[in-house]
C-alpha positions as CSV (number, residue, x, y, z in Angstrom):
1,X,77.3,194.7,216.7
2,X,80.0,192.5,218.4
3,X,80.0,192.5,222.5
4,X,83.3,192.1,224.0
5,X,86.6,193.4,225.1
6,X,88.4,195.7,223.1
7,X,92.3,195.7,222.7
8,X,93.9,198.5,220.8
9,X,97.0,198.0,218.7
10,X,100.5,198.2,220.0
11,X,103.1,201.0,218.0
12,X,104.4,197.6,216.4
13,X,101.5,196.6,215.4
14,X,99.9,199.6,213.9
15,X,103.6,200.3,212.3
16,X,103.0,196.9,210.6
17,X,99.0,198.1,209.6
18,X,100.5,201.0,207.5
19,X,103.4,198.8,206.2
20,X,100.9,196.6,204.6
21,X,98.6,199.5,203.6
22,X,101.7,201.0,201.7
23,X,102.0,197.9,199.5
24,X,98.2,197.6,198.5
25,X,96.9,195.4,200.2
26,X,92.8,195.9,201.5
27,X,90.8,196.9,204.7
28,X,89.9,193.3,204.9
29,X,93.4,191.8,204.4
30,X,95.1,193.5,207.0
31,X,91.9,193.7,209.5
32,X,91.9,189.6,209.1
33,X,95.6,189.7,209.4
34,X,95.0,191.2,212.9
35,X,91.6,189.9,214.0
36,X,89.9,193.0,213.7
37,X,87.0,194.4,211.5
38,X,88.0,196.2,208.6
39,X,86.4,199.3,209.6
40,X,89.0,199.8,212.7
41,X,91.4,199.6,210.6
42,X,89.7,202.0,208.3
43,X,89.4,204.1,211.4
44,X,93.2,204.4,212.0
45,X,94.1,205.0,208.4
46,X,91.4,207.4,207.9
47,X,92.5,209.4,211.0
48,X,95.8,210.6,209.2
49,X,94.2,210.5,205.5
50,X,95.7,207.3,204.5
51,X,99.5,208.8,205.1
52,X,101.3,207.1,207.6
53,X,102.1,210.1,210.4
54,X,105.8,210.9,210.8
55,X,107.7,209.0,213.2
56,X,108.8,211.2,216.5
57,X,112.5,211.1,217.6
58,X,113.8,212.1,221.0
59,X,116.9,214.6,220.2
């Protein structure tokens, strides 16, 4: 297992994770795209079953 710091995503960031996911490309793509392991990504998706969540509004 890797030792280090951990940095989670910003809301741009994981906006751009499921942009990428929506046009096909893999868990390894976008994981090297943002220096992390493919099974974080895998983490996020999975958390929502591979649908991007809704975005919230203030009314």
């Amino acid at each position: 297992m890797r030792q280090g710091r951990r940095y989670g995503l910003s809301a741009e960031q994981k906006a751009e994770i499921w942009q990428r996911w929506k046009v096909g490309e893999s868990l390894h793509e976008i994981g090297r795209a943002f220096g992390k392991e493919h099974g974080s990504i895998h983490f996020l998706l999975s958390q929502h079953g591979g649908i991007a969540p809704a975005v919230l509004r203030a009314i």
